[in-house]
N, CA, C and O of each residue as an XYZ file, in Angstrom:
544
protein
N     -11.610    -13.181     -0.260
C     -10.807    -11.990     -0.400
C     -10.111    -11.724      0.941
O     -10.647    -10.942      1.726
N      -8.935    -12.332      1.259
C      -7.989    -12.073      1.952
C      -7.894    -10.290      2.545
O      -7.625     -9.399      1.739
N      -8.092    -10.061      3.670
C      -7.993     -8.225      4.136
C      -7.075     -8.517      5.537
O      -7.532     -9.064      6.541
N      -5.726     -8.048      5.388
C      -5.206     -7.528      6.704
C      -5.686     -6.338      7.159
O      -5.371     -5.263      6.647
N      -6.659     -6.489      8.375
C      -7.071     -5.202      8.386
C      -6.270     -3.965      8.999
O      -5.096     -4.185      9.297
N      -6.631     -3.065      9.152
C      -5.605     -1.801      9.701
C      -5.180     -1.917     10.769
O      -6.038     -1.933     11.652
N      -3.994     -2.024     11.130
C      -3.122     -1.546     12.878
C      -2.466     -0.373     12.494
O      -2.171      0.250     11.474
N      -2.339     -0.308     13.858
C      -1.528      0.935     14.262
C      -0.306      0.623     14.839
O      -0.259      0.043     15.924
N       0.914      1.021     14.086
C       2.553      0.020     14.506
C       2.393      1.505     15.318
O       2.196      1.210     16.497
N       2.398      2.688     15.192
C       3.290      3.325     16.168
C       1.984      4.398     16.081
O       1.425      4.733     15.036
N       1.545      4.977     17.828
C       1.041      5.951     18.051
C       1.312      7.049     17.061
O       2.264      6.866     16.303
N       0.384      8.550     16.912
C       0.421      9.941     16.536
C      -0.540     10.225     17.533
O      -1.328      9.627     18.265
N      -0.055     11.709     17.200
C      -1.055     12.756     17.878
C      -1.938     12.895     17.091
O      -1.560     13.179     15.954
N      -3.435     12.767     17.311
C      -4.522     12.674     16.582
C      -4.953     14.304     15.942
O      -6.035     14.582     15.424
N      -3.719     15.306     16.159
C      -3.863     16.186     15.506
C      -3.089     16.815     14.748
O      -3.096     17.997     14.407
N      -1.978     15.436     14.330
C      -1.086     15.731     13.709
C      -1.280     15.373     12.053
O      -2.236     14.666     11.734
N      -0.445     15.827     11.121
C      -1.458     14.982      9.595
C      -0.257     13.955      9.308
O       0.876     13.788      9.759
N      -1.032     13.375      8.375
C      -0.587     11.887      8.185
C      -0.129     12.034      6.635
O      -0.891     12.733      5.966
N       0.713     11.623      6.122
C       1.040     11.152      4.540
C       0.624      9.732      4.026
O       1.278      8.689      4.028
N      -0.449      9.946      3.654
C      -0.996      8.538      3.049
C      -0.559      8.203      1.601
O      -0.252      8.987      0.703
N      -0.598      7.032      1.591
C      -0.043      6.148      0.315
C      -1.355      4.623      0.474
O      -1.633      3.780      1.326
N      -1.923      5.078     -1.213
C      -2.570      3.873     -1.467
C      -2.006      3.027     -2.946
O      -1.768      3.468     -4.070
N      -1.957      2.207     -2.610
C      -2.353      1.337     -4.211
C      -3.093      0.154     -4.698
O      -3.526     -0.626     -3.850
N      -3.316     -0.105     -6.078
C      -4.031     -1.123     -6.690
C      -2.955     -1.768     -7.661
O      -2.705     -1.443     -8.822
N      -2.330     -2.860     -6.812
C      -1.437     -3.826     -8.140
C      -1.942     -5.292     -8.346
O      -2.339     -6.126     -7.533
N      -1.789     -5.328     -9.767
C      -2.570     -6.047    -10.188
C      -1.562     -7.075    -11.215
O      -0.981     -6.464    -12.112
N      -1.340     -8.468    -11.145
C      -0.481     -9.459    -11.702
C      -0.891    -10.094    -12.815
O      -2.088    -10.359    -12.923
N      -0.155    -10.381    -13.640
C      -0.738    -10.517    -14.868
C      -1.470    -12.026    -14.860
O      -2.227    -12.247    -15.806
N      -1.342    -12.801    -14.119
C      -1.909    -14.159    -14.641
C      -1.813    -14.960    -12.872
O      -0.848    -14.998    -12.108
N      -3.094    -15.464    -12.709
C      -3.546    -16.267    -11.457
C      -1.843    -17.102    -11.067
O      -1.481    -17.240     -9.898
N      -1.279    -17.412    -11.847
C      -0.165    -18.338    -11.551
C       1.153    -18.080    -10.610
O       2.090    -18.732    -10.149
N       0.497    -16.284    -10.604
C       1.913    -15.648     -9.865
C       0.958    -14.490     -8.987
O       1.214    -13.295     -8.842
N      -0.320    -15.322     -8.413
C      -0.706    -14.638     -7.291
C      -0.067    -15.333     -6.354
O       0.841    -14.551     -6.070
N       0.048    -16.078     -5.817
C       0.221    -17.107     -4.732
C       2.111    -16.293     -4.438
O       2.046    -15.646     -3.392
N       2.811    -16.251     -4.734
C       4.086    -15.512     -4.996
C       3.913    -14.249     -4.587
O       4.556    -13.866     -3.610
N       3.147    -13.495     -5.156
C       2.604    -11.535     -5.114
C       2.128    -11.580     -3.680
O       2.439    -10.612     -2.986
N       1.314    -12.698     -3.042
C       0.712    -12.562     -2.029
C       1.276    -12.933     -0.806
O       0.743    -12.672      0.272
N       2.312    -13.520     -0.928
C       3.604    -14.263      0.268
C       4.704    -12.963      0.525
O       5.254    -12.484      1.517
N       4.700    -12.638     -1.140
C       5.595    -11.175     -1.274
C       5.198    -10.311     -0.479
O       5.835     -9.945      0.509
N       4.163     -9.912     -0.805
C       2.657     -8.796      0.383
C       2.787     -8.990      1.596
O       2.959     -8.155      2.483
N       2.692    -10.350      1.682
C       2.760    -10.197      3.294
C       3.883     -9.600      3.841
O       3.699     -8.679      4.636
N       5.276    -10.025      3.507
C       6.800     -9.963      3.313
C       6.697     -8.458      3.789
O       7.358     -8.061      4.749
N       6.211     -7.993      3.387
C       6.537     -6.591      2.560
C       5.412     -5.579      3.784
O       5.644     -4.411      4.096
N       4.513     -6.210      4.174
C       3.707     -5.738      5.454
C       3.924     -6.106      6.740
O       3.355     -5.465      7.623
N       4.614     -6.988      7.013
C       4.971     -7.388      8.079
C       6.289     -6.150      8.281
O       6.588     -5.854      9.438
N       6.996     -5.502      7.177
C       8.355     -4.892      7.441
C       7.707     -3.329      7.490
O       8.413     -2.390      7.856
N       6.488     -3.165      7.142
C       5.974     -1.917      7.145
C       5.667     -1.844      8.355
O       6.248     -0.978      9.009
N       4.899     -2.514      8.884
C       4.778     -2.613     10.392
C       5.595     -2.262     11.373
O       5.295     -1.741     12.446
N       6.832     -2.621     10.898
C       7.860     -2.518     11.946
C       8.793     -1.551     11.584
O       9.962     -1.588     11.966
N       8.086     -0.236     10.491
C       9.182      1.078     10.063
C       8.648      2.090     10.845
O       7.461      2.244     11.132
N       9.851      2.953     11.258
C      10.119      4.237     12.019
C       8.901      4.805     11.267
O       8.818      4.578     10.060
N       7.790      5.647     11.993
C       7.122      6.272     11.015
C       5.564      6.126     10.360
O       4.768      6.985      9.981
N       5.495      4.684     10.400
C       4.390      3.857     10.185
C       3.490      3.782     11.113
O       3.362      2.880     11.941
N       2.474      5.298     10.912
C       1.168      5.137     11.654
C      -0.452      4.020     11.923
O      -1.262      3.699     12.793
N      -0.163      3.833     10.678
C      -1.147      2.602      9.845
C      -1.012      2.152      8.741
O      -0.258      2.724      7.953
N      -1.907      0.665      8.268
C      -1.467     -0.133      6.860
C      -2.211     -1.032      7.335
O      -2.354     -1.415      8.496
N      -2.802     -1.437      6.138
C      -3.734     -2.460      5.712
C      -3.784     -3.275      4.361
O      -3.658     -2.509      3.405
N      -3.883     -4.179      4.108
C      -3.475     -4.774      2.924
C      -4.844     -5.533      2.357
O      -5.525     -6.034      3.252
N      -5.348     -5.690      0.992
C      -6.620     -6.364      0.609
C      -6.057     -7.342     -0.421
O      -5.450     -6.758     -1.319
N      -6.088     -8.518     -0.523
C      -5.615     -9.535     -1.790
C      -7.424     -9.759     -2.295
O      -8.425    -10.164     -1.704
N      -7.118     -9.209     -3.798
C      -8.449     -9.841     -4.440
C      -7.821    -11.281     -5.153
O      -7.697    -11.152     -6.371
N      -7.459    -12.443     -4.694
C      -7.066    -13.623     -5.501
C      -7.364    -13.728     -6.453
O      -6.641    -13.267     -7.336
N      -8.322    -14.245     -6.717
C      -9.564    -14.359     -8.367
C      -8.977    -12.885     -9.129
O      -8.292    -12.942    -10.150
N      -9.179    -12.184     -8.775
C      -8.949    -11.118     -9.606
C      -7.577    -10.557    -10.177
O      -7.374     -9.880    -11.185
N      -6.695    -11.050     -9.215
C      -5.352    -11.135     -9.348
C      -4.927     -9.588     -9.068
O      -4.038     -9.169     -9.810
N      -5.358     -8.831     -8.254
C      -5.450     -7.251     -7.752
C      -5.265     -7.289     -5.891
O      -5.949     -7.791     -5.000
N      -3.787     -6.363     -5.903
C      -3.508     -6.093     -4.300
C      -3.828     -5.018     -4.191
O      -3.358     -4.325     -5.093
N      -4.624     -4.316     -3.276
C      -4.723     -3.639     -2.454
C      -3.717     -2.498     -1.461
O      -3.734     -3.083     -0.378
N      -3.233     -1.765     -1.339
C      -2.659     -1.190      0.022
C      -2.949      0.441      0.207
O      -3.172      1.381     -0.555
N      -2.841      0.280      1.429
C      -3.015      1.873      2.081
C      -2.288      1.424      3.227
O      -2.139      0.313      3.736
N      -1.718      2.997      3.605
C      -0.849      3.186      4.646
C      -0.828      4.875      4.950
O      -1.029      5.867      4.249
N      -0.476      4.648      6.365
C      -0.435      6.813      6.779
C       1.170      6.344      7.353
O       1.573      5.346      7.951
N       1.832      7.578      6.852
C       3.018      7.454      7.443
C       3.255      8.789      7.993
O       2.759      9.700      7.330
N       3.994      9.174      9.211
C       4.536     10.611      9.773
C       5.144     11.071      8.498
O       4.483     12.106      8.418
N       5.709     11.091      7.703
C       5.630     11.877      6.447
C       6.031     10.906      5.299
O       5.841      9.712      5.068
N       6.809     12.163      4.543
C       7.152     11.096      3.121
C       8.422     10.595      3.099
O       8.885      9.714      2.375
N       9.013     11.326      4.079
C      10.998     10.859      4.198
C      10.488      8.857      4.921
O      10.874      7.760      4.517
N       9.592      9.206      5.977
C       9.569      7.516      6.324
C       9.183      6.913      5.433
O       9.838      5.944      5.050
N       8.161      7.223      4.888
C       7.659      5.903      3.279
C       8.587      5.934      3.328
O       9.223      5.459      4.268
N       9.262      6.701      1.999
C      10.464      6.546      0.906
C      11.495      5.943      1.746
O      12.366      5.380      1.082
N      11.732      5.871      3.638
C      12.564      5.100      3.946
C      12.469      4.029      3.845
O      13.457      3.326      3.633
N      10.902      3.401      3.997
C      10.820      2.550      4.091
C      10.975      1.277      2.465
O      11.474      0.182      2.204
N      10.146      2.408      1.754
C      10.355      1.955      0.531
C      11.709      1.722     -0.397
O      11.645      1.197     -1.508
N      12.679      2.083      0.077
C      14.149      1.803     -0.294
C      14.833      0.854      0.943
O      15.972      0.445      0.718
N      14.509      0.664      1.607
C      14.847     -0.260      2.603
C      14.514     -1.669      1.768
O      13.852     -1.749      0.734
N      15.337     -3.063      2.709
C      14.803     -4.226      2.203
C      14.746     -5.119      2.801
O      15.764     -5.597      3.301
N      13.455     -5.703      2.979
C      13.075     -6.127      1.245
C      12.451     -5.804      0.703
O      12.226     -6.470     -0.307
N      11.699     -4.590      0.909
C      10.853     -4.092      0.354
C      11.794     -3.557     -1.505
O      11.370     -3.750     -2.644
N      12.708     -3.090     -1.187
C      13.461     -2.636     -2.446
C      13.876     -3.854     -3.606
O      13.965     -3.744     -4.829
N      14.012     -4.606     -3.053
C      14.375     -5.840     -4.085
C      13.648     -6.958     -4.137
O      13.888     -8.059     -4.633
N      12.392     -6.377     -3.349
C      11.465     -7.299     -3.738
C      10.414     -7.043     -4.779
O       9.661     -7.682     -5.514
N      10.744     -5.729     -4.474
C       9.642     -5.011     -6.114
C      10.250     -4.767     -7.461
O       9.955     -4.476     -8.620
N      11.319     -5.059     -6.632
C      12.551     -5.030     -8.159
C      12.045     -6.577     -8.982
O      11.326     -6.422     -9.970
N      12.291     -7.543     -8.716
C      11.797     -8.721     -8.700
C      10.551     -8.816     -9.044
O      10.464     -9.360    -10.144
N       9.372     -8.483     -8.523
C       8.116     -8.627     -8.916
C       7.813     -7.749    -10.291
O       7.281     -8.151    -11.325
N       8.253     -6.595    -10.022
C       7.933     -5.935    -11.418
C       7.921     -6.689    -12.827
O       7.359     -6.393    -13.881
N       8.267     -7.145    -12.678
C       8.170     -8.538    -14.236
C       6.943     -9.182    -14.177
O       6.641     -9.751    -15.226
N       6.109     -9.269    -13.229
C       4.917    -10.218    -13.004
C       3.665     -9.327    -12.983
O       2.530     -9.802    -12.947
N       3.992     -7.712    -13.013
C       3.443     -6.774    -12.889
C       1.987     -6.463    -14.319
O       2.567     -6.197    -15.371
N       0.567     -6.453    -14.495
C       0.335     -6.018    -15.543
C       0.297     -4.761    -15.388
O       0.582     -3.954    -16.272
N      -0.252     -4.329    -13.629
C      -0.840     -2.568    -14.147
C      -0.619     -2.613    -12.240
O      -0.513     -3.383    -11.285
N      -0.655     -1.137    -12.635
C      -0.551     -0.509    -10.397
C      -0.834      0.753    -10.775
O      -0.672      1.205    -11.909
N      -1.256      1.323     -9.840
C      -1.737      2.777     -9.318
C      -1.267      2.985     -8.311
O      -1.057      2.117     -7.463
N      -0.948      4.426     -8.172
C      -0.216      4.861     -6.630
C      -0.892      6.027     -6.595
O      -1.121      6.739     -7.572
N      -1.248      6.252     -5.362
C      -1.663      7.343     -4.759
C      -1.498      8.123     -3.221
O      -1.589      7.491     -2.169
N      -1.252      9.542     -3.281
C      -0.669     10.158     -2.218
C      -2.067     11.038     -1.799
O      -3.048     11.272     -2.505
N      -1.772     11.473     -0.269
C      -2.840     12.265      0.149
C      -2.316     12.430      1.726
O      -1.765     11.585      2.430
N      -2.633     13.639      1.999
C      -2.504     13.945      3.363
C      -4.063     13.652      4.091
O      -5.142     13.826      3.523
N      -3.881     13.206      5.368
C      -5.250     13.531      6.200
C      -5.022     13.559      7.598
O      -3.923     13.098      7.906
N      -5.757     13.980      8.588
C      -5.282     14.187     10.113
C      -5.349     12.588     10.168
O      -5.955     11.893      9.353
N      -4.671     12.158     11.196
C      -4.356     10.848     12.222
C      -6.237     10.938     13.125
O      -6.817      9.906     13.463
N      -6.531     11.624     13.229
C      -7.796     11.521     13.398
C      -9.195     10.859     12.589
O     -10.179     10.199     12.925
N      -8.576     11.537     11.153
C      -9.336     10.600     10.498
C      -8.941      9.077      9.747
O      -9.391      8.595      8.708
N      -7.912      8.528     10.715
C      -7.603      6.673     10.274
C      -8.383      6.447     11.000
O      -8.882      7.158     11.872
N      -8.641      5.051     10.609
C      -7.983      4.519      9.140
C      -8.862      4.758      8.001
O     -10.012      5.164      7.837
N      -7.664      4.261      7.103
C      -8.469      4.987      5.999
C      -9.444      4.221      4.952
O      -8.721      4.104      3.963
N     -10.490      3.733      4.689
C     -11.140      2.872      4.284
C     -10.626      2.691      2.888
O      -9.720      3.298      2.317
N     -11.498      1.600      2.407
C     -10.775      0.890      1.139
C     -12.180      1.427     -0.158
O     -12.314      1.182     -1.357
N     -12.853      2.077      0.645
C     -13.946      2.732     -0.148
C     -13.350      4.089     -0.490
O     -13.604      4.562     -1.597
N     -12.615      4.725      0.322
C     -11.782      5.846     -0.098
C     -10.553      5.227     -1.360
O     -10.308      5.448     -2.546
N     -10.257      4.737     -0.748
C      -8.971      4.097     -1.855
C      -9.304      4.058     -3.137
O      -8.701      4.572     -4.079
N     -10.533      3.274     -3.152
C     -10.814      2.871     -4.866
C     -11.272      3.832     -5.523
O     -11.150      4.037     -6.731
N     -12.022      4.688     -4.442
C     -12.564      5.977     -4.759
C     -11.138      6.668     -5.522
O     -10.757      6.501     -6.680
N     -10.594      7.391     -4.564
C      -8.678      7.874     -5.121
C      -8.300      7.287     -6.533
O      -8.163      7.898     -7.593
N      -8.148      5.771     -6.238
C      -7.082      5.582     -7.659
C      -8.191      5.429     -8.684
O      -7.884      5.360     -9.875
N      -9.714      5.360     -8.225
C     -10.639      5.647     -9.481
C     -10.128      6.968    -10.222
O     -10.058      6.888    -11.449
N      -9.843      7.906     -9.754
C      -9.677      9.349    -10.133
C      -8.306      9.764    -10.451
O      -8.094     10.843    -11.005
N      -7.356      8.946    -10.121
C      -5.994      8.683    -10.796
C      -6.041      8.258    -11.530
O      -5.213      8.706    -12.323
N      -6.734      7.298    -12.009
C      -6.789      6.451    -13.414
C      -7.857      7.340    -14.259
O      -7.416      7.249    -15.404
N      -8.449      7.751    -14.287
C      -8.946      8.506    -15.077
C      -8.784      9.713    -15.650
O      -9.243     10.298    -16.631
N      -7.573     10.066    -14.293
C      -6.714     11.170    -15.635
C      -5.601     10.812    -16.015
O      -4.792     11.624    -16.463
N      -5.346      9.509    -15.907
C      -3.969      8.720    -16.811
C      -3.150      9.077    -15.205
O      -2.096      8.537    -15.542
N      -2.994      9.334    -14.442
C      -1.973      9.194    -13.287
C      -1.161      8.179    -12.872
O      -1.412      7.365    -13.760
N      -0.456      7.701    -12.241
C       0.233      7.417    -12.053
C       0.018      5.730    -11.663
O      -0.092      5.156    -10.580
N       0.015      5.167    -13.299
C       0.099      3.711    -13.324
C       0.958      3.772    -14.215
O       1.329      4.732    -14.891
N       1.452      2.131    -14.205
C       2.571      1.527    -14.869
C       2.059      0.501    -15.676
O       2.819     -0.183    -16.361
């Protein structure tokens, strides 16, 4: 199980709060992990390097055919910059066809308390998915 673990692309004030973004995407068939996971990287390497981007960490379950991500960003204008930026924008345009299921999840927390574990995460989109939230 492949884990980029958490950096920090750009300092905060450890008493400032953070806009976190997690998810669980998951590909429909072993044949188009190897693709999802080159994509991932693609796609973390450019997070790394966005205005905004306090932390990010990425988990590939291979076998299982399930990605992983969490990230704290100085707010939600940088995600969403980042997330319409590209390649991140036309690369999910693209993958979405290979897509079976994803969860997204938002949450504020102080910069004090990153990073944010992946026991929290599953915890989160456990509780998104169980009230039907925000999967595809």
């Amino acid at each position: 199980m492949p884990t980029l673990p958490w950096i920090t692309p750009n300092a905060a004030d450890p008493e400032a709060e953070a806009t976190v973004m997690a998810s669980r995407l998951e590909v429909k068939s072993l044949r188009q992990v190897p693709g999802f996971f080159f994509a991932s990287i693609k796609l973390w390497r450019q997070a790394r390097r966005s205005d905004g981007a306090w932390g990010l960490s990425l988990r590939a379950q291979l076998l299982k055919r399930t990605f992983w991500t969490v990230s704290a960003w100085s707010d939600k204008k940088a995600l969403y910059a980042y997330a319409g930026a590209e390649p991140h924008k036309s690369t999910m345009k693209r993958l979405h066809k290979v897509m079976k299921d994803s969860t997204f999840v938002f949450w504020n927390a102080q910069v004090s308390e990153l990073p944010i574990t992946y026991e929290e995460v599953e915890r989160r989109i456990a509780e998104e998915e169980a009230k039907g939230g925000t999967t595809s």
